[in-house]
N, C-alpha and C positions, 0 to 999 in steps of 0.2 A: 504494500500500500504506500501511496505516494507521500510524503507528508507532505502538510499545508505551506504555503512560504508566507510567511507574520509580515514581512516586510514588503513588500508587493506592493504596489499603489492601487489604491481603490478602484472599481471601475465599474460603471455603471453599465452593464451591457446592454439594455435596451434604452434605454435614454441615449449612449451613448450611439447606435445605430437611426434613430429616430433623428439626434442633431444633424449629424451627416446626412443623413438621406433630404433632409431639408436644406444642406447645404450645396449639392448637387442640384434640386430643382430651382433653388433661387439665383443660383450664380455659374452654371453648366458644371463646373469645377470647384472643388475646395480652396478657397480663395486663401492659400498657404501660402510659405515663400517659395516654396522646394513644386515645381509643377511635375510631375511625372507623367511625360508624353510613352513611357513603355504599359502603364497600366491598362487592363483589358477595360474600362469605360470608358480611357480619353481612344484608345485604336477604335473601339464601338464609333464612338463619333466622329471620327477619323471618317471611317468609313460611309457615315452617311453623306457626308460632306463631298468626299468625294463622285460617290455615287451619283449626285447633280452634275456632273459632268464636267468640272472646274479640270484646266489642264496649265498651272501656272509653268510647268518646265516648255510650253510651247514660245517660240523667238530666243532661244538660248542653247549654245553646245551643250552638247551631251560629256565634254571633259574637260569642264573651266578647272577643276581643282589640278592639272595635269599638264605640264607645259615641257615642251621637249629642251633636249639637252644638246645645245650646242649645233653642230649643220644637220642633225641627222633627226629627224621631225619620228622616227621609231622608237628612239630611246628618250625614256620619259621620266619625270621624276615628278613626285608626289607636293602640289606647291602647298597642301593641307599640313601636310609634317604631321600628322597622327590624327587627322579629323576622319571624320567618314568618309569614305569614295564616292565619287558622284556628284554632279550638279547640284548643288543646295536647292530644294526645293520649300518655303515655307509652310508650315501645319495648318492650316484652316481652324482646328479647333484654339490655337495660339491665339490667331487672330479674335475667333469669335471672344476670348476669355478678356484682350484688351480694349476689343471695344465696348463689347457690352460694360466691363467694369467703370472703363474711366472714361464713359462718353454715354449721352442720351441720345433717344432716336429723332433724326431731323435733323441733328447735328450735324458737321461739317467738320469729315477728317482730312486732313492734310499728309501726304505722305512722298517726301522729297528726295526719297530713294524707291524707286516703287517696283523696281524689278517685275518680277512674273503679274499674273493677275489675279492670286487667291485674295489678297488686300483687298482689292478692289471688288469683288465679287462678294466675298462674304460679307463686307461693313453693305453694298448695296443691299444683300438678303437680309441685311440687322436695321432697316429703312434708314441709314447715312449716307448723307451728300460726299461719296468719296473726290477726292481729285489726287490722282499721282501725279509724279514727273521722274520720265527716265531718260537717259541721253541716250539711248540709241531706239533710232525710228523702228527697226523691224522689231523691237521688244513692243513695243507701243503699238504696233498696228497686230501683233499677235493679240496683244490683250483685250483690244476694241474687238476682234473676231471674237469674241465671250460675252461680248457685254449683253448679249441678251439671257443668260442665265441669271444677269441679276434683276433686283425687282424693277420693273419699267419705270415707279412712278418715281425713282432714286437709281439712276441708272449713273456706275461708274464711269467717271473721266479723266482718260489717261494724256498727257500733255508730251511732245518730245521736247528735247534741249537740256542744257545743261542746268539743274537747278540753281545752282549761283546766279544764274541770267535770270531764267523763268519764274522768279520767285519776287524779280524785282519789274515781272507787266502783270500783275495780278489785281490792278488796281484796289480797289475796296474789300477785297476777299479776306475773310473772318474767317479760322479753324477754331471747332472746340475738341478738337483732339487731334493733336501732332502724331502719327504712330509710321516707323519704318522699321525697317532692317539694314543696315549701310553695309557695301562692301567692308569688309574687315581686312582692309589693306590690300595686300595683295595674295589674300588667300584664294582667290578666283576674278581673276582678270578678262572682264568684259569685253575690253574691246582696246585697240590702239588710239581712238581719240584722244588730243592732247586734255581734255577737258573731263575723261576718263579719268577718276581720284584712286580706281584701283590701279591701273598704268599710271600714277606717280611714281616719283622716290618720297619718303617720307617726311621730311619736312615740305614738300608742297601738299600732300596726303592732306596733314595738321591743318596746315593755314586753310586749303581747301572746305574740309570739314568743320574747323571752327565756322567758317562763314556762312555755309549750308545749315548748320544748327542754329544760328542767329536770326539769320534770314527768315527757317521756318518761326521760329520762336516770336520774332516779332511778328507775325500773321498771327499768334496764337491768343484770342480774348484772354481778359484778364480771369486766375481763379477757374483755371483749367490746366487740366493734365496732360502732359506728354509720356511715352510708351517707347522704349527703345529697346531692340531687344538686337543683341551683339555677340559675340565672344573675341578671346584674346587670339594673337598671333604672335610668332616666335620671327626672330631674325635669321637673317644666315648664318649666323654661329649658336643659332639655337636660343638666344637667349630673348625672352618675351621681355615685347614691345612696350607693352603701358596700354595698350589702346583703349581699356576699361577704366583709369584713370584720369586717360586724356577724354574721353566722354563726359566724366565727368566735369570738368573741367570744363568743359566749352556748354555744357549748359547753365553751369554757374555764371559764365562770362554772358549769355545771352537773357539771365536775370531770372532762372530757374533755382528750384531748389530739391537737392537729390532727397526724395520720399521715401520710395521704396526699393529693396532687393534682391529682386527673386532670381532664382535659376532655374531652368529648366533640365530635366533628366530624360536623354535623348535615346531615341531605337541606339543599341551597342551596335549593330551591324557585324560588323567585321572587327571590331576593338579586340576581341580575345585574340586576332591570329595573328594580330600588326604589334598587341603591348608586350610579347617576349622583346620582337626586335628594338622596337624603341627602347623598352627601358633598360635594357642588357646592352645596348649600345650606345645610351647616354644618361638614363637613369628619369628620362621624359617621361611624365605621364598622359598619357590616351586622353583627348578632351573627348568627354560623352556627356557636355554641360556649355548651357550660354545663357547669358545673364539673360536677364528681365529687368529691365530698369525703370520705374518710373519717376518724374520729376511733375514738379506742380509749379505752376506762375501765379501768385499773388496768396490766396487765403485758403488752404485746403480742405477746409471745416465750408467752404462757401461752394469751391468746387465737388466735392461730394455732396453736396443736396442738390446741385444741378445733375448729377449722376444717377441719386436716387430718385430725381422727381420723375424720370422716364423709366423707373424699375419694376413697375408693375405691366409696362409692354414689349419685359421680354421676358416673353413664353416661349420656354425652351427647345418647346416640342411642336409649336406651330410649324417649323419649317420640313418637319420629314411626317408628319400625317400621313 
C-alpha cells in the first residue's frame, strides 16, 4: 500500500478542472506565460484552422532557412543553426490567442512585417480591420489570392513596399493592435532587396528595425497593446545576438512599455536528431521556444477594458460550427 504524501499541495480536482475548462472557453487558451503549441487542444485547433483552407507558406521558398555555400548552390548549410527545418510558417491559433486577447472586434490591427497571410486571414475571421505591409510584391499578391477566406464585411489588406516608406502614406490611419513577427535577422532571408532588413549586416538590421517599431508604434492609439512574437539568433561564431533585448529596447525608444513575457513551446520536429550534434559540438542548445512579447502605450488598466468590452463577441466556437 502506497502511503499518503502529508506534504503535497492541496488540490482541488474538480474545481480545479471546472476553472480551466472555463479558461479554455473564454480565452481559446490558458492565458499563461508558457503557451504550449505541442498540446493535443492547441494541434485540435490547429487543425480547424487550417482546414479553412489558409495556405500562408504560398509566395515564399520552400528553403529560406538554407543558403548554399560558396559557388556550389548543392552544398548547403543550415542559416537556422539549431531551429526547425523548413520555411517558418506562422500558427493560426498564435495569432487567434493575440488578437482576441489584446485587441476588440472592429478594431484595426496593424502589422508591419506581414509575411505569409495567416495574420491577415484569421484577425479578418476575428471581425479586425487587418492591414499588412510586406516588401516583396509576389508575397503580397499570394496573400490577396486568400483574401476571400476571410470574413467579406472585414476583408484583409495587404500593402507592398518597404515599411519604413509605407508607414509614413498612411495618412490618418489609427491601429489598436500593432501584432507581427519580424525577420529574426538573418535566420531566413527573403529576398536580395536592398531594403530587405533580413539581407542587412547588422547594425543596418538595428537602425532598420528600431525605425519600423517606431513608425508602427506611433500609428498605434493611445492605451493599446502591441504583440510581438520573435526568437533569438546566434552569430557566426555562434554567439547570440541580443535581438530579444534589442526589441526590447526599440519599443521603449518608441514610448512603449514591456508588459508581458510569454514563450511559446514549439512542434520539437526534428530537435532530438540535430541536439546530439549541436551540443556535442558546441554545447548549443536546440531552440524549440520564441518569445511572446507584449508591450502597452499609455495606461494598461485602460487598454484592457477596451479589450474586454469586445469579450463577450468572441465565441470560440462560432467559427468551425
Amino acid at each position: 500500500m502506497t502511503e499518503p504524501d502529508y506534504f503535497a499541495e492541496p488540490t482541488l480536482f474538480g474545481a480545479d478542472e471546472d476553472y480551466i475548462a472555463d479558461l479554455f472557453d473564454r480565452f481559446i487558451m490558458p492565458p499563461y506565460s508558457v503557451l504550449d503549441r505541442k498540446q493535443g487542444t492547441w494541434m485540435r485547433r490547429k487543425k480547424q484552422w487550417l482546414a479553412l483552407g489558409i495556405q500562408s507558406e504560398l509566395g515564399r521558398d520552400s528553403n529560406l532557412i538554407w543558403a548554399p555555400v560558396g559557388d556550389n548552390p548543392s552544398d548547403m548549410v543550415q542559416r537556422m543553426r539549431g531551429v526547425v527545418e523548413g520555411t517558418s510558417v506562422f500558427d493560426p491559433v498564435l495569432v487567434e490567442c493575440a488578437v482576441r486577447w489584446y485587441s476588440a472586434p472592429e478594431g484595426t490591427v496593424l502589422d508591419p512585417f506581414a509575411g505569409g497571410s495567416v495574420r491577415g486571414i484569421v484577425s479578418s475571421l476575428l471581425k479586425r480591420n487587418y492591414l499588412g505591409i510586406d516588401l516583396r510584391t509576389e508575397q503580397v499578391e499570394a496573400n490577396k489570392s486568400q483574401t476571400s477566406l476571410g470574413d467579406k464585411d472585414y476583408p484583409p489588406r495587404w500593402l507592398a513596399g518597404d515599411s519604413g516608406k509605407v508607414l509614413d502614406t498612411l495618412g490618418e490611419t489609427e491601429a489598436d493592435l500593432v501584432f507581427s513577427c519580424p525577420p529574426y535577422f538573418d535566420l531566413e532571408v527573403y529576398s536580395d532587396d536592398p531594403g530587405d532588413i533580413s539581407a542587412m549586416d547588422w547594425d543596418d538590421f538595428c537602425s532598420a528595425y528600431y525605425s519600423i517599431i517606431r513608425k508602427s508604434c506611433d500609428r498605434l492609439k493611445d492605451d493599446r497593446f502591441a504583440v510581438w512574437v520573435i526568437g533569438e539568433v546566434r552569430d557566426k561564431n555562434g554567439f547570440i545576438r541580443g535581438l530579444i533585448p534589442e526589441t526590447i529596447e526599440a519599443f521603449k525608444a518608441a514610448g512603449l512599455n514591456y508588459y508581458n513575457n510569454g514563450i511559446t513551446l514549439d512542434p520539437q520536429a526534428t530537435a532530438a536528431l540535430r541536439a546530439n550534434r549541436f551540443f556535442s559540438s558546441g554545447r548549443k542548445l536546440v531552440t524549440v521556444h520564441q518569445h511572446f512579447m507584449v508591450f502597452v502605450k499609455g495606461d494598461p488598466k485602460i487598454a484592457t477594458k477596451y479589450c474586454n468590452a469586445g469579450e463577450e463577441d468572441n465565441d470560440r466556437n462560432e467559427l468551425f460550427e
